[in-house]
C-alpha positions as CSV (number, residue, x, y, z in Angstrom):
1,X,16.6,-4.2,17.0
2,X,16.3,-5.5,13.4
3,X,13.3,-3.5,11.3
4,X,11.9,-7.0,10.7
5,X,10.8,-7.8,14.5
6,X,7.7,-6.6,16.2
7,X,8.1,-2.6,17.4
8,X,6.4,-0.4,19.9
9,X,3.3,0.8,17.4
10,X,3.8,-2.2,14.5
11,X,3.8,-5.5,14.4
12,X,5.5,-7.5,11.5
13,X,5.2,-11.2,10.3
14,X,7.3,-13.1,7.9
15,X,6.0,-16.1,5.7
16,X,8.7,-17.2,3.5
17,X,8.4,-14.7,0.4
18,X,5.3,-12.6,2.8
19,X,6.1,-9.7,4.8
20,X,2.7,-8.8,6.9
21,X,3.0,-5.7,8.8
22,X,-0.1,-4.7,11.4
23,X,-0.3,-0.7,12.8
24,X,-0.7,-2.1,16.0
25,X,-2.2,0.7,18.2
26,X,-6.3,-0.7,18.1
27,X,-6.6,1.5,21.2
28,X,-6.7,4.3,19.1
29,X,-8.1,3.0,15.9
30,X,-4.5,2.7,14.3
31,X,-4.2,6.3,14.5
32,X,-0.8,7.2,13.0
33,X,1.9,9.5,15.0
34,X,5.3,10.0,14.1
35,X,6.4,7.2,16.0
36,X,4.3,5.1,13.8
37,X,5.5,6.2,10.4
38,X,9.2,6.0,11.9
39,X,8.8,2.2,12.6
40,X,7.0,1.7,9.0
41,X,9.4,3.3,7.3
42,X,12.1,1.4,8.6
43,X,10.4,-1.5,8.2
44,X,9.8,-1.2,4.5
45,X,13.1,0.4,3.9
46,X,14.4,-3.2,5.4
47,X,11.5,-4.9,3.0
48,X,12.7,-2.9,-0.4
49,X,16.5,-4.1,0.5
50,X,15.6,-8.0,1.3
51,X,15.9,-10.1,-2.0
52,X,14.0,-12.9,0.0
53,X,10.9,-11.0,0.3
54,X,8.8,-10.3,-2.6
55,X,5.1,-9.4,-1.7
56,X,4.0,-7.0,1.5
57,X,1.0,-6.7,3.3
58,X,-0.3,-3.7,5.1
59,X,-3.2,-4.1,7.6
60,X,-4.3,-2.6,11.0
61,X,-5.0,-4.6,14.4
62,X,-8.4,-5.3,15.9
63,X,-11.4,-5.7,14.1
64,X,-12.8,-1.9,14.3
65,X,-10.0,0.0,12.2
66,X,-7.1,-0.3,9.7
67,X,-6.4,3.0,10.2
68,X,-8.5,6.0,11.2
69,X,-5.6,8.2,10.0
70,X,-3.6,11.3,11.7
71,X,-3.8,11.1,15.5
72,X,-4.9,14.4,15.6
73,X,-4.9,14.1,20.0
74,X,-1.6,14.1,19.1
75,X,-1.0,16.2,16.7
76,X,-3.2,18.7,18.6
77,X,-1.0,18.4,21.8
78,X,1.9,19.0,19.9
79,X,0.7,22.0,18.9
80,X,-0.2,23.6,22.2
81,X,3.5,22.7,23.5
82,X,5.3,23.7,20.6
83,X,3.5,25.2,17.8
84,X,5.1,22.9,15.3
85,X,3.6,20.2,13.3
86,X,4.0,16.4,13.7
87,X,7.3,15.7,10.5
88,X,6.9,12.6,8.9
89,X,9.9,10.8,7.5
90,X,10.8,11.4,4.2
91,X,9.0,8.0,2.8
92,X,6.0,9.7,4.1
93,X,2.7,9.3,6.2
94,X,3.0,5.6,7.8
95,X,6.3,5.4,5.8
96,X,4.8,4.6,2.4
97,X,2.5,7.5,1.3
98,X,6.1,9.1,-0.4
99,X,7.9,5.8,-1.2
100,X,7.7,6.2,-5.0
101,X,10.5,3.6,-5.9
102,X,9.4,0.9,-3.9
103,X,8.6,-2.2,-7.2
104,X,7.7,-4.4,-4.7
105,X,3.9,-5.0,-4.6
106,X,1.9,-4.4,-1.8
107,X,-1.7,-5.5,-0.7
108,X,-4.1,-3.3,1.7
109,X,-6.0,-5.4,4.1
110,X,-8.6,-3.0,5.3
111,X,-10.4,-4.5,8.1
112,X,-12.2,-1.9,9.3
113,X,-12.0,2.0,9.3
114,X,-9.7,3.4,6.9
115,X,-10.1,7.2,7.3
116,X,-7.7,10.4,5.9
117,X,-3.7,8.8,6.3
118,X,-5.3,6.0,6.7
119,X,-7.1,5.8,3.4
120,X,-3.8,7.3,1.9
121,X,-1.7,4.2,2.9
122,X,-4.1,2.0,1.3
123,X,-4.1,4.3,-1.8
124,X,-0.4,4.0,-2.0
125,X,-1.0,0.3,-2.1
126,X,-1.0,-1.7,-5.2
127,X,-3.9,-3.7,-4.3
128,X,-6.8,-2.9,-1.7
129,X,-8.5,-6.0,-0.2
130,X,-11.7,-4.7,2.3
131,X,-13.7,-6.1,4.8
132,X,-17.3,-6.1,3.8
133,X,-17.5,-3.6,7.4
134,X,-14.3,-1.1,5.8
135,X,-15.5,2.5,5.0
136,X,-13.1,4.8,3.6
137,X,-12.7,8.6,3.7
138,X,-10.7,11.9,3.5
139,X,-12.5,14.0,5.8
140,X,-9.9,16.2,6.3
141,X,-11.5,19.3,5.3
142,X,-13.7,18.7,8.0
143,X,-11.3,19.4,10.6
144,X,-9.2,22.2,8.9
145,X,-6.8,20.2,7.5
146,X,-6.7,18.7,3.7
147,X,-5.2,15.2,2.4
148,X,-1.1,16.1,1.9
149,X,0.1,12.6,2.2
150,X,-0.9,11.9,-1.2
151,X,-4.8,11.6,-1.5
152,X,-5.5,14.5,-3.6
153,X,-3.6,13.1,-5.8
154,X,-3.7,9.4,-6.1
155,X,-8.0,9.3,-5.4
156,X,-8.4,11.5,-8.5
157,X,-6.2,9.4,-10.6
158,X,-7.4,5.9,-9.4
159,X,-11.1,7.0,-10.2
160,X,-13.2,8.9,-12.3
161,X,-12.7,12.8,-11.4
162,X,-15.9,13.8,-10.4
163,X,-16.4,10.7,-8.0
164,X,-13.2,11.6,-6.5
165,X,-14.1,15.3,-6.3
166,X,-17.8,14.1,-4.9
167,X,-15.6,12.6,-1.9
168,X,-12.7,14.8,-1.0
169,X,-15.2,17.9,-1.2
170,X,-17.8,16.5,1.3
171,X,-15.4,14.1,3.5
172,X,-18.4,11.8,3.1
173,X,-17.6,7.9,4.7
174,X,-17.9,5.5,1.4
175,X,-19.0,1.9,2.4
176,X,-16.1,-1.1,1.0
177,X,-19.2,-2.1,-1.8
178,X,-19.3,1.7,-3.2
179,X,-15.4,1.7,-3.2
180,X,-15.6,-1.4,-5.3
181,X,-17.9,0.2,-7.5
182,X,-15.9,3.4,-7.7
183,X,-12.9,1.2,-8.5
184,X,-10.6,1.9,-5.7
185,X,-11.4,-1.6,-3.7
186,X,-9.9,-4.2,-5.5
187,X,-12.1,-6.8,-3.4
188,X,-14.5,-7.1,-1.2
189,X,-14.7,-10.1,1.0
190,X,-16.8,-11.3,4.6
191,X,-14.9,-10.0,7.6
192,X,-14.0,-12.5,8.8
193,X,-12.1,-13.7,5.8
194,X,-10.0,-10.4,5.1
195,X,-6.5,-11.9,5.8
196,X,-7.8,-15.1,4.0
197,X,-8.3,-13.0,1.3
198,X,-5.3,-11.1,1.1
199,X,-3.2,-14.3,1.2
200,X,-4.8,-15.6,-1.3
201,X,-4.5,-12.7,-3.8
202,X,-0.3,-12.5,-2.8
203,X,-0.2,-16.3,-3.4
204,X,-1.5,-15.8,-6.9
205,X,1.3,-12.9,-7.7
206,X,3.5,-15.6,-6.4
207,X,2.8,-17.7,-9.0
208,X,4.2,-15.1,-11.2
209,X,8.1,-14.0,-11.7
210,X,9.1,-11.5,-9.1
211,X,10.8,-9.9,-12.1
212,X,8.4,-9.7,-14.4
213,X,6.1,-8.3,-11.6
214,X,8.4,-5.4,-10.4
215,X,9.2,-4.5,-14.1
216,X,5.2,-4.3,-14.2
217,X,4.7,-2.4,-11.7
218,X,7.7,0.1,-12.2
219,X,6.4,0.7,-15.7
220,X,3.1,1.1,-15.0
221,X,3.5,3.3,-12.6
222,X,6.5,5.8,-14.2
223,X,4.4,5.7,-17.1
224,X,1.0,6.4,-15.8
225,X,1.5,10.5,-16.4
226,X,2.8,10.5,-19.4
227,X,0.6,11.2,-21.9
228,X,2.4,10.1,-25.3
229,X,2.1,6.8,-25.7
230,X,4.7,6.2,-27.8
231,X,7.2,7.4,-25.5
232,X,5.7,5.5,-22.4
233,X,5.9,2.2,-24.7
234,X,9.5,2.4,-24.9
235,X,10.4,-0.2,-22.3
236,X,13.7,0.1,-22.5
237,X,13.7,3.0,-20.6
238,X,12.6,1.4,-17.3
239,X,15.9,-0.2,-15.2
240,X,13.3,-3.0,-13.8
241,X,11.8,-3.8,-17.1
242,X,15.5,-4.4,-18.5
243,X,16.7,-6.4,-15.6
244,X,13.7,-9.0,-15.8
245,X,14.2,-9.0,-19.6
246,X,17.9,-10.0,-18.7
247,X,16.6,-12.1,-16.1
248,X,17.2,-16.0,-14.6
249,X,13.6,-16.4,-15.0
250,X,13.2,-15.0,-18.2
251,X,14.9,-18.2,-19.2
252,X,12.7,-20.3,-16.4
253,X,9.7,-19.6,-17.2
254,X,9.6,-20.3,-21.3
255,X,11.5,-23.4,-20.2
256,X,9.1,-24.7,-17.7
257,X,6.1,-24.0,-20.2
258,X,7.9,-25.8,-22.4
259,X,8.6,-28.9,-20.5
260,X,5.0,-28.5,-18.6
261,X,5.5,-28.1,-15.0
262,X,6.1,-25.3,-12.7
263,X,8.5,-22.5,-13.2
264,X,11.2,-21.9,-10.1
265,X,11.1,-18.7,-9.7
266,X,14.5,-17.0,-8.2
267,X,13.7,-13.4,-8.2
268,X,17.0,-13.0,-10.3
């Protein structure tokens, strides 16, 4: 079965340049087992290799959760059988939470609950788009566990430190309007309107060269740690900033401005 068609625990749509794929287990809140990550993970391995698609977006089915994380009935049972713990595959918790060369963007449509790995797949989104009835948490602590799939470390670098720490310490719920405040939510939009939403936000980076926008992302991201600027600046460096600079629509899109219409964007 090709990644790109519906699986046991995932659902995936396709809208010309759009991949939309939906943890679809609303049973269980979107909990995540293995099974899970395995069928994401394929999936996005097959939406990093597809020139046609450009833009993902990551959302959960139902209207209660996006994802409430671990399934720790799972996880627990797993335990008592065999003593081992549930292995995720190497791209990580729902298949993104270690996928560090993915340029692609993608947009989390939180629609709901969006607790531990399932706040950590949001976080390893570029954008997050929430329902006005998302909360967000890592409560692992609460439960003897902490967040490995990446929280730690992207919450404390995506908002202030002492917000962050103000969370991951208490495994407090935070409602989609504080997360805006905090500056983790890109958006915050009626329920009802959260795919709406997300569309709308991936038909704006549409508008934009598919180039141009991987070269952004890749360089914002390798360069986020380093703390000399000059040597971040040096663009040159970055294999995605050199190939849109060598690009088809580096040529386009002066030439469309030019002649005052709309660039054609080829992604080449």
């Amino acid at each position: 079965m090709s990644a790109l068609k519906n699986g046991e625990f995932t659902k995936v749509d396709v809208d010309g340049r759009i991949l939309t794929v939906t943890i679809n287990r609303p049973d269980v809140m979107n909990a995540v087992h293995p099974m899970v990550s395995q069928e994401m993970s394929a999936i996005f391995d097959a939406f990093a290799e597809d020139p046609e698609l450009w833009i993902g977006i990551v959302t959960g089915a139902g209207d209660r959760a996006f994802s409430a994380g671990n399934d720790l009935k799972y996880h627990a049972e797993l335990r008592a059988k065999s003593g081992a713990r549930p292995a995720s595959p190497t791209s990580g918790f729902g298949g993104l939470t270690n996928r560090h060369d993915l340029d692609k963007p993608l947009i989390a449509a939180v629609n709901g609950v969006a607790m531990g790995g399932g706040f950590e797949i949001a976080l390893a989104c570029d954008i997050i788009i929430a329902s006005d009835k998302a909360r967000f948490a890592l409560p692992e602590p609460r439960v003897g566990l902490s967040a490995g799939a990446g929280g730690m470390q992207r919450l404390a670098r995506q908002i202030p430190l002492k917000k962050a720490m103000g969370m991951m310490l208490t495994g407090r719920h935070v409602p989609a309007a504080e997360g805006y405040e905090l500056g983790f939510v890109t958006a915050v939009v009626p329920h009802a309107e959260i795919m709406k939403e997300a569309r709308r936000w991936a038909d704006m980076i549409l508008e934009c060269s598919p180039m141009s926008i991987r070269a952004t992302k890749q360089v914002v991201m390798r360069s986020l740690d380093n703390p000399i600027m000059e040597v971040s600046m040096k663009n040159m460096r970055y294999p995605a900033y050199v190939a849109h600079r060598n690009s088809e629509d580096a040529i386009e899109g002066p030439k469309a401005f030019a002649e005052k219409r709309k660039p054609k964007w080829t992604g080449r």
